[in-house]
N, C-alpha and C positions, 0 to 999 in steps of 0.2 A: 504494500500500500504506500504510494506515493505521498509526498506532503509540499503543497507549495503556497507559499506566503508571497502576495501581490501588491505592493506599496503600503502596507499595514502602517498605520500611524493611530497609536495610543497616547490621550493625555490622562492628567490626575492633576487638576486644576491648571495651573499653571507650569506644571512642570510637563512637558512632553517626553515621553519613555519610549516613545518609540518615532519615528523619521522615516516614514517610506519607506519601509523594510521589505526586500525583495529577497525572497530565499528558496529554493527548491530543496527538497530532502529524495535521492530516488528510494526506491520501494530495496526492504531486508537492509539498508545501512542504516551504522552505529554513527548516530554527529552528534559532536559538542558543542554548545553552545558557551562559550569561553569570555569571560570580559572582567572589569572590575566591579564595585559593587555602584549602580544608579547606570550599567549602561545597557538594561532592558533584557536582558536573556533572560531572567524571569517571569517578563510581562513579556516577552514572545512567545515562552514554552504554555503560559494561561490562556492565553491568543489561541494558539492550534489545538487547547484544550478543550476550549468552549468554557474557560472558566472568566475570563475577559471579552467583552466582545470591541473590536476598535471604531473609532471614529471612521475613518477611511480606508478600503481595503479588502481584500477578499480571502478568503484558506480555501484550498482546494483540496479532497483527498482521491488520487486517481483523476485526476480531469473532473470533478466533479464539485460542485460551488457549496462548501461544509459551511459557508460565512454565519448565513441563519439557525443553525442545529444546534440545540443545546448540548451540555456536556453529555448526556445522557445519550444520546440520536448519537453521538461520534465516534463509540465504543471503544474509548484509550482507556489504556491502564495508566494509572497514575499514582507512583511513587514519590510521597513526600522525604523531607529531611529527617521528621523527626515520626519516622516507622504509623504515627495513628491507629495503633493499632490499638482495640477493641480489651480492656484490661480484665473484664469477668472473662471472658470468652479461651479457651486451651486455642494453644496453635492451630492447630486442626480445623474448629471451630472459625478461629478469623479468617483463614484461607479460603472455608467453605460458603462464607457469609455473600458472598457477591451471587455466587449459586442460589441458594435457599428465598432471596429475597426478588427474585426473575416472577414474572407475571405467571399462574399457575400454567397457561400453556406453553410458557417455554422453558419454565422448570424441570430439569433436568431428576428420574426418580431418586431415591436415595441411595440405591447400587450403584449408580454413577457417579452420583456426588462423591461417593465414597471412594471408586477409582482413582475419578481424577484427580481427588485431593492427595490422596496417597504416591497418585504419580509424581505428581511437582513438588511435595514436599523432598522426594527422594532426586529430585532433578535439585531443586538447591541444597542437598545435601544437609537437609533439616529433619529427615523422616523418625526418626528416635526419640525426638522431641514432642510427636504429635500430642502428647495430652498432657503437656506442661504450658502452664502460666505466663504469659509476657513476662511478666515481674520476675520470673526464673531462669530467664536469656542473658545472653551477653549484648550488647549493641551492635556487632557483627550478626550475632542469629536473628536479630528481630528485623534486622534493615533485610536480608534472606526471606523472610515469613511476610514481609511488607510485599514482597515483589512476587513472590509465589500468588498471595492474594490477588496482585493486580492481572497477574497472568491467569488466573482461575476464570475470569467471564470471556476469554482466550479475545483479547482486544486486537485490533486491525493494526493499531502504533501504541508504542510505550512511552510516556513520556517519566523522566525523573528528575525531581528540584532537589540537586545538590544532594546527591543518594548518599552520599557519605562523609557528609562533613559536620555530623556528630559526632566521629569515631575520629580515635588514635588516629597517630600516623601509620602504625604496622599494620593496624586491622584494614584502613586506607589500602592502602599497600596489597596488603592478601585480595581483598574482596573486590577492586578490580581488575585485578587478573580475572579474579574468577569470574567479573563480569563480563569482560571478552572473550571467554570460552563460551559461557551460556549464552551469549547472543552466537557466538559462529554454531550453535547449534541448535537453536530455533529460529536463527532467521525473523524476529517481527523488525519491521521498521522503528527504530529507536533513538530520541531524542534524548542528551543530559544535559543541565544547566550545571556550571561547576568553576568556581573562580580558582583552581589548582593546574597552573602550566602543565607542569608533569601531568596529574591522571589525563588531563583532554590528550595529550598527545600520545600519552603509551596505549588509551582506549580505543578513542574513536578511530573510524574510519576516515571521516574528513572534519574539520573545524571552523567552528565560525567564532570569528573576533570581533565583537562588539565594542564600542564605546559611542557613550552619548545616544543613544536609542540609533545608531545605525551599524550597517555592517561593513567592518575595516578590511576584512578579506575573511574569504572562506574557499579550502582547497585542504588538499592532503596534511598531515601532520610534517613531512617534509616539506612541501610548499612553504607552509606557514613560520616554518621554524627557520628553513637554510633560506629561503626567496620571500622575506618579508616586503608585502605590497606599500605599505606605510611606516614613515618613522614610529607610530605607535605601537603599530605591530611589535618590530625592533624592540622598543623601549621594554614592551611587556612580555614578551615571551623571551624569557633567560636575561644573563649580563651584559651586557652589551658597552662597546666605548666609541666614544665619538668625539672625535676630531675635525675641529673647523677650518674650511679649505678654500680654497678656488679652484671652479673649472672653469676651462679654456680648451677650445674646439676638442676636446674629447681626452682632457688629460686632468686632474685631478693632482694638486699642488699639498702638500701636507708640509710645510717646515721647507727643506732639500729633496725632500721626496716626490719624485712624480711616477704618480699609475695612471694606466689607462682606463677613460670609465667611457667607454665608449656612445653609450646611449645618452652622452650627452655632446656628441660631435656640431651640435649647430649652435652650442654655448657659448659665449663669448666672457671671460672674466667675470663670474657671476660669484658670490659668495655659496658656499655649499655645506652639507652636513656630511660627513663619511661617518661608517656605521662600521663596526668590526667586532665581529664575537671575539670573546678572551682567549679558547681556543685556536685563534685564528691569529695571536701574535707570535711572530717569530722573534726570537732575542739570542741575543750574543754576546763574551765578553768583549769582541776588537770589533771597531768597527767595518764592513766591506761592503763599501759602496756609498751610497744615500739611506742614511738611515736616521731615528731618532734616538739622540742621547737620555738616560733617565737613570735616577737613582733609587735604589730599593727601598722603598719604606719599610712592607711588610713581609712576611711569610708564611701560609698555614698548609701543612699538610693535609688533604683529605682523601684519606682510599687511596686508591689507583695515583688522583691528583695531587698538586702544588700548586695553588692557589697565589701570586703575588702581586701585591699592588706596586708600583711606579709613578715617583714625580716628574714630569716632564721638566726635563735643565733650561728648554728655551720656551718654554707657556707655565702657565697655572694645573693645564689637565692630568687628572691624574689616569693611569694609564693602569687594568687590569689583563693578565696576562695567565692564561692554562696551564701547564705544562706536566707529561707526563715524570712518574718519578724519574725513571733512567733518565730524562734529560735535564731532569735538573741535578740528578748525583752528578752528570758529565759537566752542567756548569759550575756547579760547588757554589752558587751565587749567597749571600747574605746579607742583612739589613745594613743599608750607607753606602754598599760598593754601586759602581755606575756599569750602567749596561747599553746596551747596544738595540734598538726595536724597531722591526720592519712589518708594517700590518699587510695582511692579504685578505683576498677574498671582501674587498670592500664593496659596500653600495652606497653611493654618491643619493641623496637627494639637495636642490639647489633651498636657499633660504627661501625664495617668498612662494615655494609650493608647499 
């Protein structure tokens, strides 16, 4: 089942949440709806819910115009944050409830009920649990028994507001994984709202970046991360450093340094922003060639990584840099000594775009 949002514009008095939001979801993919908090992925995920309806704008599911149909007429499952669930009722019981309360002709008997619940509680790996108490869960099994539920009235799309960001970071951690398995293995079309760089990316299928009630880009999780459309983009997904520059017909000026940024060949001496992940600084102790001079501030070990900040000798910018261990056991670098930094992998945007 298809999802497509048609210039949707939501307000709440004076504040507008949403901006002509134009979005397609194809039919069986996982998208995240990714932004920071006020830039509408909320109030878009309520939108294709039927739990908002917008001032202008249409939802379509499958080519077909859902604008008018209340939540009920849209048949999405819908996973809240904080689980909802039903506290006299055993597990069992709340899974069941979306069942039992169908109009008596489409009430499924109690042999069924009984299957189905048993099926999916064993599909989220909760089925041991069936006749214990919410109150007797971990927040890991209750956000599980949430989703089981929403899948129990077997809905056309799933939608979920921020399905785990009541929980730890480990539990975080486990239970999307395991929510990219159970979608490649049912297949609904599935929407998550979720202000966590990492889960949108290690999740979903493709991403949508939000701010200010519009959308900054949406495309694969490489897209988004290595071919940021927007400086914002940039800013919000991982570290990033930025170096202010001039381009001139297709060459990009940092300090001594010139690279080519090609896509900007018809520029003429314009002020510009260069963008460069941390990973993406090279460093030396000698200088070879054009490069920038900088002195170590900091050091932190993490994992695998070496994390080091840098002052630029000839700016104010301070300068963030990746580096794996071996290569920094090979530079032996330390806080006050001066090093040597070539960025790569730049993307040029000019200042007044």
């Amino acid at each position: 089942m298809s999802i497509e949002a048609r210039n949707i514009t939501k307000t709440f008095g004076d504040f507008k949440a949403l901006d002509g939001v134009t979005l397609e979801v194809p039919t069986g993919e996982l998208v995240a709806l990714l932004g920071p908090s006020g830039s509408g992925k909320t109030t878009l995920l309520r939108v294709i819910a039927g739990l908002e309806f917008p001032e202008s704008g249409e939802i379509f599911f499958h080519g077909e115009n859902a604008t008018d149909r209340s939540a009920r007429e849209r048949r999405i499952g819908f996973v809240f944050q904080h689980y909802a669930l039903f506290r006299h009722m055993t597990v069992f019981e709340n899974v069941a409830f979306g069942l039992r309360v169908r109009p008596r002709q489409l009430r499924p008997d109690e042999r069924t009920i009984r299957k189905k619940v048993g099926n999916l509680l064993k599909l989220v790996q909760v089925d041991f649990l069936a006749d214990h108490l919410p109150s007797q869960l971990s927040g890991g099994q209750r956000q599980r028994i949430a989703l089981a539920r929403a899948l129990a009235v077997e809905p056309q799309i799933l939608l979920l507001d921020e399905p785990f960001g009541a929980l730890d970071a480990r539990v975080r951690q486990e239970l999307r994984r395991w929510l990219r398995r159970l979608h490649d293995e049912i297949h609904v079309t599935s929407v998550f709202v979720t202000h966590d760089q990492e889960e949108a990316l290690e999740v979903a299928d493709r991403v949508v970046v939000m701010n200010e009630g519009r959308i900054e880009q949406f495309g694969t999780p490489d897209q988004v991360y290595n071919h940021p459309a927007t400086p914002f983009v940039y800013h919000f997904l991982g570290n990033v450093n930025l170096f202010h520059s001039r381009v001139h017909a297709g060459r990009v000026h940092i300090g001594e340094i010139e690279i080519e940024a090609p896509e900007h060949l018809g520029t003429h001496d314009a002020p510009a922003l260069a963008y460069v992940r941390p990973h993406d600084i090279e460093l030396d102790r000698v200088r070879d060639g054009a490069m920038i001079e900088a002195v170590v501030r900091d050091v932190r070990a993490v994992g695998s990584l070496v994390r080091l900040e840098l002052d630029r000798v000839d700016g104010d910018e301070i300068i963030e840099a990746e580096l794996t261990r071996e290569r920094y056991i090979e530079l032996d670098l330390r806080a006050g000594e001066h090093v040597f930094v070539k960025p790569r992998n730049l993307r040029v945007f000019l200042k007044e775009a």
